[in-house]
C-alpha positions as CSV (number, residue, x, y, z in Angstrom):
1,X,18.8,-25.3,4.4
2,X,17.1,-26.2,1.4
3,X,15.2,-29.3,0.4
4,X,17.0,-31.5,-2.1
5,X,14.9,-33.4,-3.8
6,X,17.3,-35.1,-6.5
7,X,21.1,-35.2,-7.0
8,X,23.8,-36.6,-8.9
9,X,27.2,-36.1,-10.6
10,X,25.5,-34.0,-13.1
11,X,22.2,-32.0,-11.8
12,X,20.6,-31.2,-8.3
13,X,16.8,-30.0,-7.5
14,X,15.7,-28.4,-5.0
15,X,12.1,-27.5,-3.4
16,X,12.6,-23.9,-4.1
17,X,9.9,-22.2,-1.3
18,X,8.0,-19.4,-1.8
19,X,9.6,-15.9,-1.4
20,X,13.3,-16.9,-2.6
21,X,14.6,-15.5,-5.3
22,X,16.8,-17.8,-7.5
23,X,19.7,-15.2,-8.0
24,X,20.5,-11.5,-7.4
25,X,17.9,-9.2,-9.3
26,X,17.6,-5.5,-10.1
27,X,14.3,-5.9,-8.9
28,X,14.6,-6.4,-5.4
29,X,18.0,-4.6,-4.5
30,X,17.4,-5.1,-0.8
31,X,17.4,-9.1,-0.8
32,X,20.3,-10.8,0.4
33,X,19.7,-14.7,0.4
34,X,19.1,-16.3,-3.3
35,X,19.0,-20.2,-3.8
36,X,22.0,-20.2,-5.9
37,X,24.2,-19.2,-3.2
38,X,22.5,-21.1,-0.6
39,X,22.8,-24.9,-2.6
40,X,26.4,-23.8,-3.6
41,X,27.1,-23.2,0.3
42,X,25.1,-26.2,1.2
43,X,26.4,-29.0,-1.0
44,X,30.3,-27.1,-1.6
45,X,30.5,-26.5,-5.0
46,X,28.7,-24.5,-7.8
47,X,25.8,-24.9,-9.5
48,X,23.9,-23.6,-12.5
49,X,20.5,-22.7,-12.9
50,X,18.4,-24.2,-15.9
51,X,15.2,-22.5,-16.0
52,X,14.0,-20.1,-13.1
53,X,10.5,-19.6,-11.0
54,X,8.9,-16.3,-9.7
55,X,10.0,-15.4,-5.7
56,X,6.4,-16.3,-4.8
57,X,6.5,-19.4,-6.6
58,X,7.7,-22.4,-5.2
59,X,8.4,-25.8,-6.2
60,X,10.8,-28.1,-8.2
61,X,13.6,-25.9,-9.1
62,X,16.5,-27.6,-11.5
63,X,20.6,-26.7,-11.6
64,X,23.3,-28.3,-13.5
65,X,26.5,-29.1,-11.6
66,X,28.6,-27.6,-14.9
67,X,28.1,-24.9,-17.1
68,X,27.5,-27.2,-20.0
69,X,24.6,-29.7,-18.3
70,X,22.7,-26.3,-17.1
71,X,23.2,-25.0,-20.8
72,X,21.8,-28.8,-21.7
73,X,18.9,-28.5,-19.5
74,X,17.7,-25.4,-20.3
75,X,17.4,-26.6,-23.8
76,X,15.3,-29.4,-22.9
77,X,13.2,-26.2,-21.4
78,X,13.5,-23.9,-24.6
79,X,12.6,-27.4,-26.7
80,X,9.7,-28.0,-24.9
81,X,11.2,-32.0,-23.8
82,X,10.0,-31.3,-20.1
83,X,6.7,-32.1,-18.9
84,X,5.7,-30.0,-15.7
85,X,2.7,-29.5,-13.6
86,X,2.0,-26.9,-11.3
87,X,-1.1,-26.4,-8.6
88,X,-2.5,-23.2,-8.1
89,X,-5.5,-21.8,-6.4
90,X,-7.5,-19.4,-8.5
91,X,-10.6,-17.4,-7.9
92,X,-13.9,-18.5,-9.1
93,X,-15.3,-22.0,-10.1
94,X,-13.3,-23.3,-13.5
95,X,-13.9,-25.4,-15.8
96,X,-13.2,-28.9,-15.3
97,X,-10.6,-28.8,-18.3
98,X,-9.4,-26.1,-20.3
99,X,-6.9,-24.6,-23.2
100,X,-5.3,-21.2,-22.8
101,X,-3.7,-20.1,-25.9
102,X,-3.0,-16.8,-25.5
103,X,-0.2,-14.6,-26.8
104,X,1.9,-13.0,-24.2
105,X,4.5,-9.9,-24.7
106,X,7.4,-9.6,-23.1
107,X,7.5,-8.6,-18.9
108,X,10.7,-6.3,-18.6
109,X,11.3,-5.3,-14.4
110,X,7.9,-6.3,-13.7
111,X,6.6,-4.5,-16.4
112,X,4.8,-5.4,-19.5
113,X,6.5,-3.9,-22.5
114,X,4.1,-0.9,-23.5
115,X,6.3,-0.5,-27.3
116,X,3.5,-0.8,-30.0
117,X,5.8,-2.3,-31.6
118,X,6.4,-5.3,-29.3
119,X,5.5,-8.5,-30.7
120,X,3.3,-10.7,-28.5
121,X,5.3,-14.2,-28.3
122,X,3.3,-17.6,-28.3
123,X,1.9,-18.8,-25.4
124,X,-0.1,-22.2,-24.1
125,X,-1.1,-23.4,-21.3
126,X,-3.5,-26.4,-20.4
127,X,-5.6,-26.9,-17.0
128,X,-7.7,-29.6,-15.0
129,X,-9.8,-28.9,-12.2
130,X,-8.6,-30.9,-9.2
131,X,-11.6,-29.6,-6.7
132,X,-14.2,-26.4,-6.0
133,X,-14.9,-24.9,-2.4
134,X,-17.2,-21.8,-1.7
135,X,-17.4,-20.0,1.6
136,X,-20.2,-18.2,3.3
137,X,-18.2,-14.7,3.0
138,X,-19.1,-11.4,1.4
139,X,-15.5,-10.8,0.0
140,X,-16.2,-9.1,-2.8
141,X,-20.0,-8.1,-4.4
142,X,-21.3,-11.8,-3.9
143,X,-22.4,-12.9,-0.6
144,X,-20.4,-16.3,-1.4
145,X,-16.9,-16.4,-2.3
146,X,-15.5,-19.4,-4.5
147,X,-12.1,-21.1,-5.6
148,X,-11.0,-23.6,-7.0
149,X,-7.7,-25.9,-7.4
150,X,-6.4,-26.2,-10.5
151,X,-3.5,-28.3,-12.1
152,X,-1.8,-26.3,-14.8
153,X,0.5,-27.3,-17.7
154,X,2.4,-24.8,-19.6
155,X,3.7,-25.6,-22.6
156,X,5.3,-22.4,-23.5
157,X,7.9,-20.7,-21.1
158,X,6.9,-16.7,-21.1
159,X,7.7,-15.1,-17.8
160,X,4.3,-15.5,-15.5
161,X,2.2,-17.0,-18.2
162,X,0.6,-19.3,-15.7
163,X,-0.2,-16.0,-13.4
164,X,-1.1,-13.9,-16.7
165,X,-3.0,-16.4,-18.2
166,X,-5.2,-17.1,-15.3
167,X,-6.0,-13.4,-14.9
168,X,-6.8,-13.5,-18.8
169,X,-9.7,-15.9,-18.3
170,X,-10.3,-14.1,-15.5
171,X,-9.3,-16.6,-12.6
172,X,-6.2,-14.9,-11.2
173,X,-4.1,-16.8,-8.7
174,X,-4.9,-16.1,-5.1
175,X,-1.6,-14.1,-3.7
176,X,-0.7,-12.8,-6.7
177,X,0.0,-9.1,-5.9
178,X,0.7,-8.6,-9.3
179,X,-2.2,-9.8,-11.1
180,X,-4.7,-11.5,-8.5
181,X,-7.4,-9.4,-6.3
182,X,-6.2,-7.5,-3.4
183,X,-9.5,-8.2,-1.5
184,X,-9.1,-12.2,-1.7
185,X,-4.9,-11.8,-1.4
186,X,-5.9,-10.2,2.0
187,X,-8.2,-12.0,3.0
188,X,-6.3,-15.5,2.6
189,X,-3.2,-13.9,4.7
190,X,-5.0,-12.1,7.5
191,X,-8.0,-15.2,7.8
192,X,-6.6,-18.4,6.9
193,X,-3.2,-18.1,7.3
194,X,-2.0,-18.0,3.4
195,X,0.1,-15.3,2.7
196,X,2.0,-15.8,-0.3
197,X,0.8,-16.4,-3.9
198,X,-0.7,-19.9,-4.3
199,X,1.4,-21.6,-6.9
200,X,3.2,-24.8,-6.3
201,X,5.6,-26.4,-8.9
202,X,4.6,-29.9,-8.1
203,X,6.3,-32.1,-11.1
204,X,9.1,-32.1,-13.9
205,X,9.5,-35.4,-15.8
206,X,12.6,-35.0,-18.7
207,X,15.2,-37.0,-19.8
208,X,18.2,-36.8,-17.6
209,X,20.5,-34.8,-20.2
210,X,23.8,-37.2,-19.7
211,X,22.3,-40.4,-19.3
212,X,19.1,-40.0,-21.0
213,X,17.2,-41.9,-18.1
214,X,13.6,-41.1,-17.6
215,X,13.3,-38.3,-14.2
216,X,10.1,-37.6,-12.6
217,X,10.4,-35.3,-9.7
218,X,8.5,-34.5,-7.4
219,X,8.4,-31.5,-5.1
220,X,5.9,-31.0,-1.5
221,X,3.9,-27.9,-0.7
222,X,4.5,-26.1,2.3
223,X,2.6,-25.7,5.4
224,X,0.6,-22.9,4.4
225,X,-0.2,-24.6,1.2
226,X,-0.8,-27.7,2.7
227,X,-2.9,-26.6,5.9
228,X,-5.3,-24.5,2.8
229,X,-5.7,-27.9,1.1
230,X,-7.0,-29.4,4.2
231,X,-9.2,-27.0,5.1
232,X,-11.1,-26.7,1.9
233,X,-11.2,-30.3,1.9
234,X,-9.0,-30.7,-1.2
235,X,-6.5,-33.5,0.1
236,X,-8.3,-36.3,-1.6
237,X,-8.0,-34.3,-5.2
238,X,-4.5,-33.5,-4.9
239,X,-2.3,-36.5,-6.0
240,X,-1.1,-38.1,-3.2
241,X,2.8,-38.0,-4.5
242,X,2.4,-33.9,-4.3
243,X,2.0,-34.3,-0.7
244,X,5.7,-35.4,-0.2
245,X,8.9,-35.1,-1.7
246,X,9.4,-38.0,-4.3
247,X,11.7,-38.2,-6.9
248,X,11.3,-41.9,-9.2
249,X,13.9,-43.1,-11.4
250,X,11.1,-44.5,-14.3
C-alpha cells in the first residue's frame, strides 16, 4: 500500500519509494508492480500522472484524478509554477551554496543521445549544503572518505538533471549506478545498510490547479534514508517537516 500524502476531488500524492517505477517501461520489461496501478487499485478509480521521478528516486509524486487536471498539472511543471526540493547525498564536501547551469541533451532508454546533431536543452539547478561527515575509511585513493547532504532545487525539468548535474561538478549522488561511484555505491549497501540511490523528493509547493489554493507537500524518507541521516549525525540539518509526512493547506 502506498503512502498518501494529499487527496481530493481533483489530485492525489503519494510518497513514491525508491525502486518503483511510475508506469510500464521499455526499460525494465521484467517489472510487474508500477504506482499507477497500485493507487488506482488502492483508492478504486484512475489516476493520471503529472510529472514522473526515476525508480531509485523517491519522494512526492503528483496524479490528477481526470485527464484534464493531470494535463493542468503538468503545465504548472513545463511552466516552471512549482517549487520543489529534493535531498540528496553526494560525494565529497560541497559548497555551502551553489548554481548549476548546465545544458543537458536529451537521455533516450538510459542513454544519452550521441547524434552530433542533438541540441543540448537548458538546464538549472540550485543547491544548499544542509551538513558534511567524513569517515576514517580508505574507500577510494584518500585515507578519509567524505559526503555531504545537499538540498537541491531544479528549476529545469530534463530527465536526471539533479543526478547529471551532480556528476558534472563532480559530486555524483551516492547510489547512483548510473552516474555515481561504484566503490562508495557498494560500500553504503554492503556497510551501512543504504542500498538504493540517495535522492529523496522532500517538497512541492504549487497552486492547486482547480481552486488555485496554495499546496505545500510534504513527503518522509524511508528507513534507510532516515537511519543514514542519523548516523552521520545529520538530523538536526535536515528540516524537521522532511522527517514526516506533512501536507499544509497555506
Amino acid at each position: 500500500m502506498l503512502d498518501i500524502l494529499y487527496q481530493d476531488e481533483h489530485i492525489v500524492a503519494i510518497n513514491k519509494p525508491s525502486g518503483l517505477l511510475v508506469h510500464r517501461s521499455p526499460i525494465d520489461r521484467h517489472e510487474t508492480r508500477f504506482a499507477i496501478q497500485i493507487l488506482r487499485d488502492q483508492i478504486g478509480q484512475y489516476v493520471y500522472p503529472a510529472h514522473r521521478l526515476d525508480k531509485p528516486t523517491s519522494g512526492v509524486l503528483l496524479f490528477g484524478l481526470n485527464a484534464e487536471v493531470a494535463r493542468d498539472l503538468g503545465q504548472i511543471f513545463t511552466e516552471q509554477q512549482i517549487k520543489k526540493s529534493y535531498i540528496a547525498v553526494v560525494r565529497g564536501h560541497c559548497p555551502d551554496a551553489g548554481h548549476i547551469n548546465h545544458a543537458l541533451t536529451e537521455v533516450t532508454d538510459q542513454r544519452i543521445a550521441k547524434s552530433k546533431t542533438a541540441e543540448a536543452q537548458a538546464a538549472i539547478t540550485d543547491f544548499r549544503l544542509l551538513g558534511k561527515h567524513q569517515i576514517d575509511i580508505e574507500i577510494e585513493t584518500y585515507p578519509q572518505s567524505r559526503y555531504s547532504l545537499v538540498e537541491l532545487q531544479p528549476h529545469t525539468g530534463r530527465r536526471h538533471q539533479l543526478r547529471r548535474h551532480l556528476k558534472h561538478i563532480s559530486h555524483p549522488i551516492i547510489g547512483d549506478a548510473k552516474y555515481g561511484r561504484g566503490r562508495h555505491n557498494r560500500y553504503f549497501a554492503e556497510q551501512l545498510d543504504c542500498p538504493r540511490l540517495l535522492l529523496h523528493a522532500a517538497q512541492q509547493c504549487f497552486l492547486h490547479p482547480v481552486t488555485g489554493h496554495p499546496i505545500k507537500i510534504n513527503a518522509s524518507i524511508d528507513h534507510h534514508f532516515a537511519g543514514l541521516i542519523t548516523r552521520f549525525g545529520w538530523r538536526d540539518s535536515l528540516p524537521k517537516e522532511w522527517l514526516q509526512q506533512k501536507v499544509t493547506k497555506l
